[in-house]
C-alpha positions in Angstrom: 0.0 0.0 0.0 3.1 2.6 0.9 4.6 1.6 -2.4 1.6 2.5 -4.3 0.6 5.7 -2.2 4.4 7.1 -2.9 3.9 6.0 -6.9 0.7 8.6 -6.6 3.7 11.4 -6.4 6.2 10.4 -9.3 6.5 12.1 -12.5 4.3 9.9 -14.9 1.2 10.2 -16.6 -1.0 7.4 -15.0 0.2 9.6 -11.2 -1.5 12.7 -13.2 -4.5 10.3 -13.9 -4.9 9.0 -11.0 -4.9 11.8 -9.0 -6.9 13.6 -11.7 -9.6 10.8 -11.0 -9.4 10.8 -7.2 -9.9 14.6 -7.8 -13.0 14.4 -10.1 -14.9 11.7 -8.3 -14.7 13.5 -5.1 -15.4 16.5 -6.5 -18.8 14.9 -8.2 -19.5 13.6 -4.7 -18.9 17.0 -3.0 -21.3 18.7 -5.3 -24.0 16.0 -5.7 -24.3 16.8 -1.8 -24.3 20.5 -1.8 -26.5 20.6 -4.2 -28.7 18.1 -2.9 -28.6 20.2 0.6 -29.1 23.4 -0.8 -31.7 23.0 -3.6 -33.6 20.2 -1.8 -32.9 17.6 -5.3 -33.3 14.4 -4.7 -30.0 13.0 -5.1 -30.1 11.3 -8.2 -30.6 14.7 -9.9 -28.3 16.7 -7.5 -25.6 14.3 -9.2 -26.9 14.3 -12.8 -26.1 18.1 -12.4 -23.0 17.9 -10.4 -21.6 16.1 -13.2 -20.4 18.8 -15.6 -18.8 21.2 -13.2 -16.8 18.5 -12.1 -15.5 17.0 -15.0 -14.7 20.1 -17.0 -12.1 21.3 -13.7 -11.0 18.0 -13.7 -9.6 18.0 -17.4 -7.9 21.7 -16.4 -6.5 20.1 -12.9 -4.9 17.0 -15.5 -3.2 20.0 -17.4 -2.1 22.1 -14.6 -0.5 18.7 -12.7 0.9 17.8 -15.7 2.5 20.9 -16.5 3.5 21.5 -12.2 5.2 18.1 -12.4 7.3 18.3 -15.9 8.4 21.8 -14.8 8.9 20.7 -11.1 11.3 17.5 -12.4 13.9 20.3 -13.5 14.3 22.1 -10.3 16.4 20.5 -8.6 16.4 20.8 -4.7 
């Protein structure tokens, strides 16, 4: 488990897509419930409109990690 929890932090693409999903899915599940709470949706439709949101900041987060950890590998420390 510590050898795949410390792969979550090297320099790869399937890292960046990994966290990228953890990201997005809990982001969906964050904003399935807030808008469940505030709006008073049954959840099934709270999430059927959480779903965009979340997705479309996901894709920018995949670019942005990306970019942080191919820039990040030439600093050196």
């Amino acid at each position: 488990m510590k050898e795949y929890l410390g792969s979550l932090f090297k320099v790869s693409y399937t890292a960046t897509t990994v966290r990228t999903i953890i990201y997005t899915v809990g982001h969906i599940f964050i904003e399935t419930v807030a808008i469940s709470l505030i709006t008073g949706a049954e959840f099934q439709v709270a999430g059927t409109a959480a779903i965009l949101g979340p997705l479309m900041s996901g894709f920018w987060y995949w670019i942005i990690d990306r970019w942080w950890t191919n820039n990040h590998m030439k600093i050196s420390h």
